[in-house]
PyMOL CGO cylinders between C-alpha atoms (Angstrom):
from pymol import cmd
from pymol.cgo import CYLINDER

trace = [
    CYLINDER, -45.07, 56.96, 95.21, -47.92, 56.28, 93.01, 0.3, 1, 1, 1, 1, 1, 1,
    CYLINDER, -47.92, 56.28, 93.01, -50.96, 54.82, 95.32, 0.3, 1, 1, 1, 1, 1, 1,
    CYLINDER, -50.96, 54.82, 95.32, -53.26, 51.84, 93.41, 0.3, 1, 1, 1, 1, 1, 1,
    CYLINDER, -53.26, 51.84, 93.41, -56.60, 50.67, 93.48, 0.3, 1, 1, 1, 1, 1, 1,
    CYLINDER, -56.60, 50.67, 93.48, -57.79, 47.90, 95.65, 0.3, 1, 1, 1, 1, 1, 1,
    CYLINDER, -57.79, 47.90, 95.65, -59.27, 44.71, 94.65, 0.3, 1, 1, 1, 1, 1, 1,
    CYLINDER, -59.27, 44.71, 94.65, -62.41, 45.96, 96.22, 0.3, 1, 1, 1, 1, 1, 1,
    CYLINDER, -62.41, 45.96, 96.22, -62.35, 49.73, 94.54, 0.3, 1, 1, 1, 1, 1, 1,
    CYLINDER, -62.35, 49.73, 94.54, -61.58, 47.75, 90.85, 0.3, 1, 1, 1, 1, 1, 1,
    CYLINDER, -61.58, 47.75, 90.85, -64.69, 45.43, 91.92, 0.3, 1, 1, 1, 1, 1, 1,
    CYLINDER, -64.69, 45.43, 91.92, -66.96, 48.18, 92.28, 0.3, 1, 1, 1, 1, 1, 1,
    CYLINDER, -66.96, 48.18, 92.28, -65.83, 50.78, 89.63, 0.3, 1, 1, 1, 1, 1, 1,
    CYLINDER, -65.83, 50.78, 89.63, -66.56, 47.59, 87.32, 0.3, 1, 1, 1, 1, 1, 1,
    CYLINDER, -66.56, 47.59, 87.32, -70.32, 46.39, 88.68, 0.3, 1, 1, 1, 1, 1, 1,
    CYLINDER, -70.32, 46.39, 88.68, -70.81, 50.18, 88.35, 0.3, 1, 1, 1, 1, 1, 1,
    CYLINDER, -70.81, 50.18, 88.35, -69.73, 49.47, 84.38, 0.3, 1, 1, 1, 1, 1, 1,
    CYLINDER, -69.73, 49.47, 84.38, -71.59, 46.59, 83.92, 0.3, 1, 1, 1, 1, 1, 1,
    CYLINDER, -71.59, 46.59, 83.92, -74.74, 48.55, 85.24, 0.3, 1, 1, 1, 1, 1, 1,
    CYLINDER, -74.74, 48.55, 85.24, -74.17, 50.97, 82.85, 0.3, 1, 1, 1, 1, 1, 1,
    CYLINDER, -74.17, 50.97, 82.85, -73.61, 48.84, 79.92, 0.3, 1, 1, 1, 1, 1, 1,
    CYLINDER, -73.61, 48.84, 79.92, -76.75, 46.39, 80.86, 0.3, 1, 1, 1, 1, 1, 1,
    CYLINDER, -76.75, 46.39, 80.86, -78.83, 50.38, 81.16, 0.3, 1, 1, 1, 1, 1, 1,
    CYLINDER, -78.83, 50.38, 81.16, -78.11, 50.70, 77.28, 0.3, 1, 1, 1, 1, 1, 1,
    CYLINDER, -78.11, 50.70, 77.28, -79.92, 47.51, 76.42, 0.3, 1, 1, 1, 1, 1, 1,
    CYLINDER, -79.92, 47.51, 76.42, -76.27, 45.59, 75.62, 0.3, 1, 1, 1, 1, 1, 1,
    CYLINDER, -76.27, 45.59, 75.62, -75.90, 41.54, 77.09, 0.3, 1, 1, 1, 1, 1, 1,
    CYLINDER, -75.90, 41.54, 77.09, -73.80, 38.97, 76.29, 0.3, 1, 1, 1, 1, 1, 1,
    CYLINDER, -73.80, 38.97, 76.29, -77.01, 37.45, 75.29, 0.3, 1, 1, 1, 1, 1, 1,
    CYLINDER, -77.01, 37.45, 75.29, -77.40, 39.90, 72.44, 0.3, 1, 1, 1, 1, 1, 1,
    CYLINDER, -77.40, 39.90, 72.44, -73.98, 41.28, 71.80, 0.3, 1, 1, 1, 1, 1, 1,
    CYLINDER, -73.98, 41.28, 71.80, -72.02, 38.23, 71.93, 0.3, 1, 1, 1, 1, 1, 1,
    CYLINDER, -72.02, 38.23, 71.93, -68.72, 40.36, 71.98, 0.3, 1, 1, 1, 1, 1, 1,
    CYLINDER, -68.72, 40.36, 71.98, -69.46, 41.56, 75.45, 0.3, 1, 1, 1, 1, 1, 1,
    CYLINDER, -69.46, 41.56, 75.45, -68.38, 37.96, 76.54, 0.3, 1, 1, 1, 1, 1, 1,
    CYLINDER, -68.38, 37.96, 76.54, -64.44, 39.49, 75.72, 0.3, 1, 1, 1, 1, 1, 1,
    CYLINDER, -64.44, 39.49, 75.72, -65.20, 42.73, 77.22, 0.3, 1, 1, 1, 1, 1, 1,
    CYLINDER, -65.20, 42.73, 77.22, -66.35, 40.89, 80.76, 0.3, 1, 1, 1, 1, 1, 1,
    CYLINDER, -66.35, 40.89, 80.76, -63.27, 38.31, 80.20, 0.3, 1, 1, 1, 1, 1, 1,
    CYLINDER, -63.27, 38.31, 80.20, -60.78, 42.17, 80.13, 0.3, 1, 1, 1, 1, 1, 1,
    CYLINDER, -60.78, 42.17, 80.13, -63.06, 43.25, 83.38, 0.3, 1, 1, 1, 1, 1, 1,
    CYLINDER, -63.06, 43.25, 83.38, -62.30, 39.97, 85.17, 0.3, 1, 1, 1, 1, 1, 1,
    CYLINDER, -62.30, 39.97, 85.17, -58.49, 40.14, 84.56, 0.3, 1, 1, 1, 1, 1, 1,
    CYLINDER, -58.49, 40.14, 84.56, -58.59, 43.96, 85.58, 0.3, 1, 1, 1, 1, 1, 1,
    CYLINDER, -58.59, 43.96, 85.58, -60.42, 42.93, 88.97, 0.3, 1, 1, 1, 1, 1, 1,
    CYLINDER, -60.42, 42.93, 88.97, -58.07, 39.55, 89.80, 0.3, 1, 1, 1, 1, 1, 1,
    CYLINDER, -58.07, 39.55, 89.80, -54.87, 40.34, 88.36, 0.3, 1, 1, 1, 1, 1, 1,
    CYLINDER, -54.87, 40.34, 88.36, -54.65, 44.03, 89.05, 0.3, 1, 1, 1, 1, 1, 1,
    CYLINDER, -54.65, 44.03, 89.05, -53.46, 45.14, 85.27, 0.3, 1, 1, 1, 1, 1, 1,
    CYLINDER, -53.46, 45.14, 85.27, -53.47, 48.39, 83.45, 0.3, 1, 1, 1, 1, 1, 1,
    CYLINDER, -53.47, 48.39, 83.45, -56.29, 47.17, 80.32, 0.3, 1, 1, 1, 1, 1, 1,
    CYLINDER, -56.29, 47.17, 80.32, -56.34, 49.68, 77.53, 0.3, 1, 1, 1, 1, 1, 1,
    CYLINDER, -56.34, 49.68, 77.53, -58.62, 48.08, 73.82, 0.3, 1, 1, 1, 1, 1, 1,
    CYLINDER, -58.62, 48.08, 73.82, -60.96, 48.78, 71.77, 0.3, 1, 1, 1, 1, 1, 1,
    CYLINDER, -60.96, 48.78, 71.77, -63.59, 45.92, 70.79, 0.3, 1, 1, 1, 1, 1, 1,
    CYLINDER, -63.59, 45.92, 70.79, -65.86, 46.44, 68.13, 0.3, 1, 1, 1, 1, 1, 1,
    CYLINDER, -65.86, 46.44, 68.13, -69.49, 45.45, 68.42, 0.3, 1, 1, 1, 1, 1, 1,
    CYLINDER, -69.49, 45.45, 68.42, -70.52, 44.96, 65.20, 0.3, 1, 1, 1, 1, 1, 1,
    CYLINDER, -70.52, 44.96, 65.20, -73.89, 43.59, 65.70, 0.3, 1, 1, 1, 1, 1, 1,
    CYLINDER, -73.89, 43.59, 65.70, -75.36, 47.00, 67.33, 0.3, 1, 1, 1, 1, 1, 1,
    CYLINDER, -75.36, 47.00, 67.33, -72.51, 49.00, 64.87, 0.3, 1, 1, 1, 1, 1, 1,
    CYLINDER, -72.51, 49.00, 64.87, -71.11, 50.71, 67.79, 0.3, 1, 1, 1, 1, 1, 1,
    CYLINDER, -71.11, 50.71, 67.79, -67.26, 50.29, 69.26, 0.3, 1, 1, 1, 1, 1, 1,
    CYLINDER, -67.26, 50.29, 69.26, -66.40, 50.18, 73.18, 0.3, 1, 1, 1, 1, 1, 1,
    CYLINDER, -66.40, 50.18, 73.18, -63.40, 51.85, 73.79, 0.3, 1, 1, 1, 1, 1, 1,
    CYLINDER, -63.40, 51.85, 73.79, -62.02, 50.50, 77.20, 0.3, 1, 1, 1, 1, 1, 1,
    CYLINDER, -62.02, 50.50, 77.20, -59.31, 51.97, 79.89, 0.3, 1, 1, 1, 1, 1, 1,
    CYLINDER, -59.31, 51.97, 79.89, -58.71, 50.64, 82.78, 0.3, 1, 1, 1, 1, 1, 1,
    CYLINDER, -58.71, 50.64, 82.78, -55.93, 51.98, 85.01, 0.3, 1, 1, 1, 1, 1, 1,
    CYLINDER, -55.93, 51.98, 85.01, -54.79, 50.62, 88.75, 0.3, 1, 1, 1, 1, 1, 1,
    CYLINDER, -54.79, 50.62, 88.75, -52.84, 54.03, 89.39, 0.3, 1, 1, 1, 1, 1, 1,
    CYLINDER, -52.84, 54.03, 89.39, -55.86, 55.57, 91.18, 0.3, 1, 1, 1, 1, 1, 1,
    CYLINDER, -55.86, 55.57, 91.18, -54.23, 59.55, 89.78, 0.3, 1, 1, 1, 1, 1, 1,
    CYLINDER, -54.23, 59.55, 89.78, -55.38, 57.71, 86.11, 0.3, 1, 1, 1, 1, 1, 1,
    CYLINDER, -55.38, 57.71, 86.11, -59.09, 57.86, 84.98, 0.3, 1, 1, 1, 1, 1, 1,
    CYLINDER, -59.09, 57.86, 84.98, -60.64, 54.59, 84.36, 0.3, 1, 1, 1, 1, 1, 1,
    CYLINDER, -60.64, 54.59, 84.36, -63.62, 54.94, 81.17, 0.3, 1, 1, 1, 1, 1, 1,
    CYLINDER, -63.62, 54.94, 81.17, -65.32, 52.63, 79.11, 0.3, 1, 1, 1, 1, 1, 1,
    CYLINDER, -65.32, 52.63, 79.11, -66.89, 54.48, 76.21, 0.3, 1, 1, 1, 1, 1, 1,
    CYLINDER, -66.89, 54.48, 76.21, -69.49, 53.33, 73.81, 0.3, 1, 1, 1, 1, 1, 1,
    CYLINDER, -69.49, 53.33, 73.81, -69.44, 54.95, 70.54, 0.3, 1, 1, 1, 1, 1, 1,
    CYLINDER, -69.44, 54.95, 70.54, -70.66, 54.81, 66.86, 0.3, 1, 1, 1, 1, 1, 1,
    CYLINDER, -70.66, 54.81, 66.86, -68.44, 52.63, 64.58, 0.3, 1, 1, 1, 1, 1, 1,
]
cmd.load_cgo(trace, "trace")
């Protein structure tokens, strides 16, 4: 029987995220995009869904690549990359 995140364990694997992403200079502020990418992290968090999309941030030419898995045997990753 597959065994799931909690509310609590998605709350903190995303803060951890958003650390990261705000650590490579990117806000909503300055990469308006980001605002759609926080909107995916809060439906993750409250309506415990699998997320998988890629959103393209075109203003720092670089794509974020998101996963986000409540099976806890699946790896959750948001990558940055170059578009």
């Amino acid at each position: 029987m597959p065994e799931y995140r909690t509310k609590e364990e998605r709350k903190i694997e995303i803060n951890n995220t958003i650390k990261k992403i705000d650590e490579v200079g990117l806000h909503p502020n300055n990469t308006p995009e980001l605002i759609e990418v926080y909107k995916l992290f809060s439906e993750y968090i409250k309506n415990d869904v699998d997320i998988s999309k890629t959103i393209d941030l075109p203003g720092v030419g670089k794509k974020l690549t998101i996963n986000l898995y409540k099976n806890k045997r699946a790896e959750c990753c948001v990558i940055l990359r170059s578009m």
